[in-house]
C-alpha positions as CSV (number, residue, x, y, z in Angstrom):
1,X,0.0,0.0,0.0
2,X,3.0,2.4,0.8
3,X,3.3,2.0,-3.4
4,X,0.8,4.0,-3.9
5,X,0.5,7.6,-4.3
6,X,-2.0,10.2,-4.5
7,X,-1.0,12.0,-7.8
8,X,-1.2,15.6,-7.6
9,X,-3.3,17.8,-9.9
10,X,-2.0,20.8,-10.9
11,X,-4.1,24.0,-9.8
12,X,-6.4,26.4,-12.7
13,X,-6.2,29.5,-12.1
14,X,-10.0,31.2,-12.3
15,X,-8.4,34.5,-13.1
16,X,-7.3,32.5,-16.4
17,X,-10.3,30.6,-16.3
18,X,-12.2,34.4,-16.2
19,X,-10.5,35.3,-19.3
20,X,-10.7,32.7,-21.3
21,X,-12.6,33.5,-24.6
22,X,-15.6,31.1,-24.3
23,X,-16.3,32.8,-20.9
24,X,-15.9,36.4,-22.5
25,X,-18.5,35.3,-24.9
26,X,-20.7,33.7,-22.0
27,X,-20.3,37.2,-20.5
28,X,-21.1,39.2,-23.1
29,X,-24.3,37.6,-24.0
30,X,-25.6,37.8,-20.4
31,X,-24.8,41.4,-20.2
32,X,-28.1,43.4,-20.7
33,X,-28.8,44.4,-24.3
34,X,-30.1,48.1,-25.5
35,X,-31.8,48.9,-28.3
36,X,-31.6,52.0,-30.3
37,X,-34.9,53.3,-31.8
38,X,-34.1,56.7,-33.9
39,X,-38.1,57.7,-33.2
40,X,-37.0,57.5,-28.9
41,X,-34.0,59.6,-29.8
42,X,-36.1,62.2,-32.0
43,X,-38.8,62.5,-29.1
44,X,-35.7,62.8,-26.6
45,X,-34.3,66.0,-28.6
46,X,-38.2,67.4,-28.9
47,X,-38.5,67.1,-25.2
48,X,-35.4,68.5,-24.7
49,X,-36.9,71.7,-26.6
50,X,-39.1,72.4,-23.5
51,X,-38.6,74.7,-20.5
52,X,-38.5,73.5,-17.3
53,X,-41.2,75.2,-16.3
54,X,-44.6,75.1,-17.3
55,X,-46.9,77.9,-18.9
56,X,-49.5,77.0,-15.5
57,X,-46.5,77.6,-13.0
58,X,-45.2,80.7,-14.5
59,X,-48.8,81.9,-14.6
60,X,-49.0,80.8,-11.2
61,X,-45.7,82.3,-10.2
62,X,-46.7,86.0,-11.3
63,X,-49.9,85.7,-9.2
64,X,-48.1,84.4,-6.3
65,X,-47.1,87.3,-4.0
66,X,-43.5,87.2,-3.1
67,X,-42.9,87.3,0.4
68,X,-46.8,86.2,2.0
69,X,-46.8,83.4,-0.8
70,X,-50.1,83.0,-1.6
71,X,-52.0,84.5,-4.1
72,X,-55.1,87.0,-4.2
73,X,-58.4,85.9,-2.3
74,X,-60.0,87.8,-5.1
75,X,-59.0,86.4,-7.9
76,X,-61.3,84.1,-8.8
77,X,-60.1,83.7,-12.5
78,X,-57.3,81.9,-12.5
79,X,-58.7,78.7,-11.9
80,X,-60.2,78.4,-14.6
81,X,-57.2,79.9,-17.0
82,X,-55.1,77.1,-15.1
83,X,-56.7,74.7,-17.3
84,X,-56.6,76.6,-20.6
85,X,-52.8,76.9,-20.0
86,X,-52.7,73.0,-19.5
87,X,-54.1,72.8,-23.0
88,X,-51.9,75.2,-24.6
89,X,-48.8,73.2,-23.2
90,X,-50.4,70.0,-24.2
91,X,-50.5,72.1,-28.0
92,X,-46.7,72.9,-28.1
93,X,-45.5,69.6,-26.5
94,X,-47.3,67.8,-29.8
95,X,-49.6,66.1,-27.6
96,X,-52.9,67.2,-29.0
97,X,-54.2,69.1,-32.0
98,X,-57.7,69.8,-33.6
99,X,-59.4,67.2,-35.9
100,X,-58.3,67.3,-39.2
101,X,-62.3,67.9,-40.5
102,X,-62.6,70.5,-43.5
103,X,-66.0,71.2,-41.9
104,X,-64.5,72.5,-38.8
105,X,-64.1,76.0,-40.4
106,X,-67.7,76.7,-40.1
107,X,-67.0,77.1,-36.3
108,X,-65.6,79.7,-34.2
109,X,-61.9,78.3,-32.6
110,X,-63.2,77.4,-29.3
111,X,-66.0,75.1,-30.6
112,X,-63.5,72.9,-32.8
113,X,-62.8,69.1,-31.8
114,X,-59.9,68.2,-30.4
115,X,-57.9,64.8,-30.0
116,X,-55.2,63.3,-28.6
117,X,-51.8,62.4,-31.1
118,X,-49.6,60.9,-28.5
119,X,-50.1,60.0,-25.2
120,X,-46.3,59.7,-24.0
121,X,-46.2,60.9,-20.8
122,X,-44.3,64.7,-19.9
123,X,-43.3,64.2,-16.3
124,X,-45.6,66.5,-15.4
125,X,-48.3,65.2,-13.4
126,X,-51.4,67.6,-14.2
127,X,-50.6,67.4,-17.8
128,X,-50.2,63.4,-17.6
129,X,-53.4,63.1,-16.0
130,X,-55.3,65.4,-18.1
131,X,-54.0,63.7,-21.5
132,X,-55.0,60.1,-20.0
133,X,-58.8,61.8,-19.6
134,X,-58.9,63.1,-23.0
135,X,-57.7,60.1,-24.7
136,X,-59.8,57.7,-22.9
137,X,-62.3,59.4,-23.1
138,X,-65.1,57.8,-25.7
139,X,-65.5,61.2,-28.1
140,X,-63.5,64.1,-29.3
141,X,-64.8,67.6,-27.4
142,X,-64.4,71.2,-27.9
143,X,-61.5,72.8,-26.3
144,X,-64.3,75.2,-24.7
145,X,-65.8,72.0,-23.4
146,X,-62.4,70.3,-21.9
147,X,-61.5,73.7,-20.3
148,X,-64.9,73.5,-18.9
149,X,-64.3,69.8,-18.3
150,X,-61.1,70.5,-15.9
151,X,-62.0,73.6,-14.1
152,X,-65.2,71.1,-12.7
153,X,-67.6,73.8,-14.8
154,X,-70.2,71.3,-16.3
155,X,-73.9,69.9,-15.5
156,X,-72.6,66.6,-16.9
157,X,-73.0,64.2,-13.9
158,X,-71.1,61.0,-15.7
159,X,-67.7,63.6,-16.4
160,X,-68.2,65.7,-12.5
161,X,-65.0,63.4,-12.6
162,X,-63.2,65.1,-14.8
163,X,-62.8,68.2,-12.8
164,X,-58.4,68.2,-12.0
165,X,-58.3,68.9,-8.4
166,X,-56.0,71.5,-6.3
167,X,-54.7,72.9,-9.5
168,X,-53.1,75.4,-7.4
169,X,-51.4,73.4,-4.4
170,X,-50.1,71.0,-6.6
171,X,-48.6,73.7,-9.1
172,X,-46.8,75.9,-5.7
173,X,-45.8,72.1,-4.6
174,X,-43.8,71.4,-8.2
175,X,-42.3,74.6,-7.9
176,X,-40.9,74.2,-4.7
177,X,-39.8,71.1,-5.9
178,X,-37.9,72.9,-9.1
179,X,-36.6,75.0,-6.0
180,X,-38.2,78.2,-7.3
181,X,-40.4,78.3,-4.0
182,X,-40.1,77.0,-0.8
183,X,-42.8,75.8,1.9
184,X,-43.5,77.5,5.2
185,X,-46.6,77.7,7.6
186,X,-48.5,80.7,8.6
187,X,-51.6,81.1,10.5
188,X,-54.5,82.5,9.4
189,X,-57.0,83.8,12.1
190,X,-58.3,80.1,13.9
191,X,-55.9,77.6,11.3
192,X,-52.9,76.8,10.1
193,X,-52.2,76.6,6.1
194,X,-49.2,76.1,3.8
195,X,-48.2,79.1,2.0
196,X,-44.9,79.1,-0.9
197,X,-43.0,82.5,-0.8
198,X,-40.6,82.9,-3.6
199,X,-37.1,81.2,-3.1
200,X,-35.9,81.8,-6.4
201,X,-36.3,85.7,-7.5
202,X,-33.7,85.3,-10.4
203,X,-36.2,82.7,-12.2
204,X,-39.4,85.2,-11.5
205,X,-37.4,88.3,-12.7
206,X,-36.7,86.8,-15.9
207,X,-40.1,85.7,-16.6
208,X,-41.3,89.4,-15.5
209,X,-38.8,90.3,-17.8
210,X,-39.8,88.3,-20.9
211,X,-43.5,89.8,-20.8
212,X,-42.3,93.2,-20.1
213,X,-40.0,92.7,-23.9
214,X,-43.5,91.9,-25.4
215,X,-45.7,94.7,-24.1
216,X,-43.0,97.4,-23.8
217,X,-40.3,97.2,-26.6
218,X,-40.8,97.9,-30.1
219,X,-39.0,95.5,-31.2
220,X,-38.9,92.5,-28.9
221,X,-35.9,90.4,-27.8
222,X,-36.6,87.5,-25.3
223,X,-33.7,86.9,-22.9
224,X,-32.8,83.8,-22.7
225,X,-32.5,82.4,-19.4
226,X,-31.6,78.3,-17.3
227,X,-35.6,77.9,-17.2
228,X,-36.3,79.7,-20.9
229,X,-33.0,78.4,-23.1
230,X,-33.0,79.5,-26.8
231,X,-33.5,76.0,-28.1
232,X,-37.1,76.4,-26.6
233,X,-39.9,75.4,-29.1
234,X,-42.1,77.9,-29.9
235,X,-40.6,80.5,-27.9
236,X,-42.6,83.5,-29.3
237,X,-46.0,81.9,-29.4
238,X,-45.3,80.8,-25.7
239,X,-44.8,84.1,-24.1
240,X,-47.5,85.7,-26.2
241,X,-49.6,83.0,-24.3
242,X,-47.9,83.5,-21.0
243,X,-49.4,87.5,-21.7
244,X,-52.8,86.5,-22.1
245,X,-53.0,84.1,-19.7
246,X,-51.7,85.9,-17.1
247,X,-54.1,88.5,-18.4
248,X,-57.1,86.5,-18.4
249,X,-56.1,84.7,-14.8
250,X,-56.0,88.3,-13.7
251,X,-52.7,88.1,-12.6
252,X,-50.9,90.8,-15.3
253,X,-50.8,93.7,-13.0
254,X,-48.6,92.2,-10.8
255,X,-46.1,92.1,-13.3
256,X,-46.8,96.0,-14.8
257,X,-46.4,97.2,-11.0
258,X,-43.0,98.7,-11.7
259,X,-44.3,100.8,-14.5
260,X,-45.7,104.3,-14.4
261,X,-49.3,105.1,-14.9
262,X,-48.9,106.1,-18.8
263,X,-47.0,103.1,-19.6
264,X,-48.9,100.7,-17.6
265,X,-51.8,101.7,-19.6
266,X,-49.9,100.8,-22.8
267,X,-48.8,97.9,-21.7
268,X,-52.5,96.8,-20.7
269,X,-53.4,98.2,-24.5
270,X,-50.7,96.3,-26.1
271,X,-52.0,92.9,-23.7
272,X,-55.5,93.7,-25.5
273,X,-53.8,93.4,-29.4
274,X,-52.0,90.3,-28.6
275,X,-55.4,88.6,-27.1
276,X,-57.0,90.1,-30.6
277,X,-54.2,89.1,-33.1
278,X,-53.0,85.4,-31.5
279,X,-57.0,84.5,-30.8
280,X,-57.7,83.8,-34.5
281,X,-55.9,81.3,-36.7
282,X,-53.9,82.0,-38.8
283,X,-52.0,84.5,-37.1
284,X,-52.1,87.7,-39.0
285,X,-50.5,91.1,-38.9
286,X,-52.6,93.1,-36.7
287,X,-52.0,97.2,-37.5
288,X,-52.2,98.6,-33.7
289,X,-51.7,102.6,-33.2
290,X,-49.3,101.2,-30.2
291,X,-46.4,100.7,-32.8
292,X,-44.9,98.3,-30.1
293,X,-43.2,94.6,-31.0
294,X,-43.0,95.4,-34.7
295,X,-40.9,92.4,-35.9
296,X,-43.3,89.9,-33.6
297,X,-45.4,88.3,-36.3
298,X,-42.2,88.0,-38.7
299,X,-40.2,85.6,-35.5
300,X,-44.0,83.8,-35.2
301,X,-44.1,83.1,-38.7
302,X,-40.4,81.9,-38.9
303,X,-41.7,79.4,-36.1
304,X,-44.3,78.1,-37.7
305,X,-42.0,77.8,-41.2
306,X,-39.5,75.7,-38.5
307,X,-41.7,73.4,-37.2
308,X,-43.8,71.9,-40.2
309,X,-46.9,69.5,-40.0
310,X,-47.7,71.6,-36.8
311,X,-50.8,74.1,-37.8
312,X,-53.6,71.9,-36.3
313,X,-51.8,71.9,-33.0
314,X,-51.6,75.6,-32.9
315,X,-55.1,76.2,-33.4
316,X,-55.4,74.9,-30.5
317,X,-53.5,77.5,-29.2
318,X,-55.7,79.8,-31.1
319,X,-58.9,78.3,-29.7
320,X,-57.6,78.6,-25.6
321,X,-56.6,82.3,-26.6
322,X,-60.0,83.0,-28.1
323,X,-61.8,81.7,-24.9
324,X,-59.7,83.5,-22.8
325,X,-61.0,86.6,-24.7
326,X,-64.5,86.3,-23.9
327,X,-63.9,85.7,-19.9
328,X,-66.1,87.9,-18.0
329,X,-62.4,89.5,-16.6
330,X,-61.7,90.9,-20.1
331,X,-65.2,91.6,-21.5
C-alpha cells in the first residue's frame, strides 16, 4: 500500500479561467442588451426643446405674492385659466391638435374638436393626468368644453369626474420642488395653512422680464435664461400665451407694477392686441396705433416655417386664446 501515491493535480487558475474566450463570450451575451430606436432619440431631442417650467406655473408664479406666498383671495379667474394653459402646453409639447375635419371651419376656434396624437407621458403630473382623460375618453370635445371639463364647470353628472383637483397646491408644490419656492406655515385667524414664498427671484425676474419685452419694446428680444433656453420650441408663441394668460387669470398687474401710470396703460393696451391678433388662426399682422413689438409676427411666422406639420396643434392654441377673450375678466 506504501506503493501508492495520491498524484497531484495541478491548480487552474480562475483568473485564467475568467479570461478565457468562451467565458468572455458567455459574459457578453448575459450582459443586458439596448436597443436603439431613432423615433425614442427624435422624441428625446423634442422634449429637450421644453422649458422647465410650465406655462401653468409661470402663470401661477406672477400671481403668487412674493414674500406672503399665496395669491389673491379675489382672484377668482385663474382657476379656470389654469386649465386653458394645461391645453396650450399639451399644444406645443405635440400632444394634441384639432381634428383634421374641412367642416371645422364653419366654427368659431373654441368650438373645434380636439384629439389626442400621443399619449407619452411629460413628467408633469397635471398634464399626464389630463392627457390620460382626453384620450380615454369615448369622443372628441371642444376645447371650450375640456376647459370647462377641468376647471369642474359642467352639469354633466357622468364627467363631475373630470374636474383636475387642487390645481393650485399641486402647481406651488412642483415649484418648490424645481426650488423656485419653498414651503412654510402661517396662521391665518383660527388655522394653520401652507403658503410658498418665492425662493428663487432670479427665475421670476426673468419671466417678469420676458412679458415686459413683449408689451414694452418695439422690437422685442426675449432673454434667454436656465428655465427659458433658446432652443425652446415655440418661444414666441409661448410668451405671447404667458401675456394672455396671465391676463385673463388676472394676474398681469402684478407684473406691470414697476411701470408708471402712462406706460402701464400701454402695456394693458398692447396685452389687448396680442389677445386680438393670437385669438384667431392663422396669425395675421394686426395694424395697432401702439407701434410696439413690430418684428413679432415675422419671429412667429419663422416658427411656424421651422416646425412643419404643426398648424392643427396651434389652433389649438388659437382656440384657448379665443376663450380666454370672452372671460367675464376681459369683456
Amino acid at each position: 500500500m506504501s506503493g501508492l501515491q495520491r498524484r497531484k493535480v495541478k491548480q487552474v487558475s480562475n483568473e485564467r479561467d475568467d479570461f478565457s474566450p468562451s467565458s468572455t463570450l458567455v459574459a457578453e451575451e448575459n450582459k443586458p442588451r439596448v436597443g436603439y430606436d431613432p423615433e425614442d432619440n427624435a422624441m428625446t431631442i423634442q422634449e429637450s426643446k421644453e422649458p422647465p417650467l410650465t406655462l401653468m406655473e409661470e402663470v401661477l408664479l406672477m400671481g403668487i405674492k412674493d414674500k406672503e406666498g399665496y395669491l389673491s383671495f379675489w382672484n377668482d379667474s385663474i382657476s379656470y385659466a389654469l386649465r386653458g394653459c394645461i391645453l396650450l402646453e399639451l399644444a406645443f409639447r405635440g400632444k394634441i391638435r384639432v381634428v383634421n375635419d374641412p367642416a371645422r371651419r364653419r366654427f368659431e376656434l373654441g368650438e373645434r374638436l380636439i384629439e389626442v396624437v400621443d399619449d407619452k407621458k411629460t413628467g408633469e403630473t397635471l398634464l399626464d393626468e389630463a392627457l390620460n382623460l382626453m384620450k380615454n375618453d369615448p369622443n372628441n370635445l371642444s376645447i371650450t368644453n375640456w376647459i370647462d371639463l377641468l376647471s369642474g364647470e359642467t352639469w354633466n353628472l357622468m364627467k363631475i369626474n373630470y374636474q383636475l383637483k387642487q390645481v393650485r397646491e399641486r402647481l406651488a408644490k412642483g415649484l418648490v420642488d424645481k426650488g423656485i419656492l419653498r414651503t412654510e406655515r402661517k396662521n391665518f385667524l383660527i388655522f394653520d395653512m401652507p403658503t410658498h414664498p418665492l425662493a428663487d427671484a432670479t427665475s421670476k425676474n426673468d419671466i417678469v422680464k420676458r412679458i415686459l419685452s413683449l408689451l414694452t419694446q418695439r422690437t422685442v428680444q426675449l432673454p434667454a435664461s436656465s428655465k427659458f433656453p433658446d432652443s425652446t420650441r415655440f418661444k414666441y408663441l409661448r410668451s405671447i400665451s404667458l401675456v394672455c394668460a396671465s391676463y385673463a387669470a388676472n394676474v398681469l398687474e402684478n407684473v406691470l407694477i414697476s411701470l408708471g401710470y402712462d406706460q402701464r396703460d400701454r402695456a394693458f393696451a398692447r396685452a389687448d392686441e396680442l389677445l386680438s391678433q393670437f385669438s384667431q388662426f392663422p396669425f395675421e399682422q394686426v395694424s395697432g396705433s401702439l407701434n410696439l413689438g413690430i418684428n413679432l409676427t415675422e419671429e412667429v411666422n419663422q416658427e411656424i416655417e421651422n416646425n412643419p406639420n404643426s398648424d392643427l396643434q396651434l389652433e389649438v392654441v388659437a382656440g384657448v386664446l379665443s376663450v380666454f377673450s370672452n372671460m367675464d375678466t376681459l369683456l
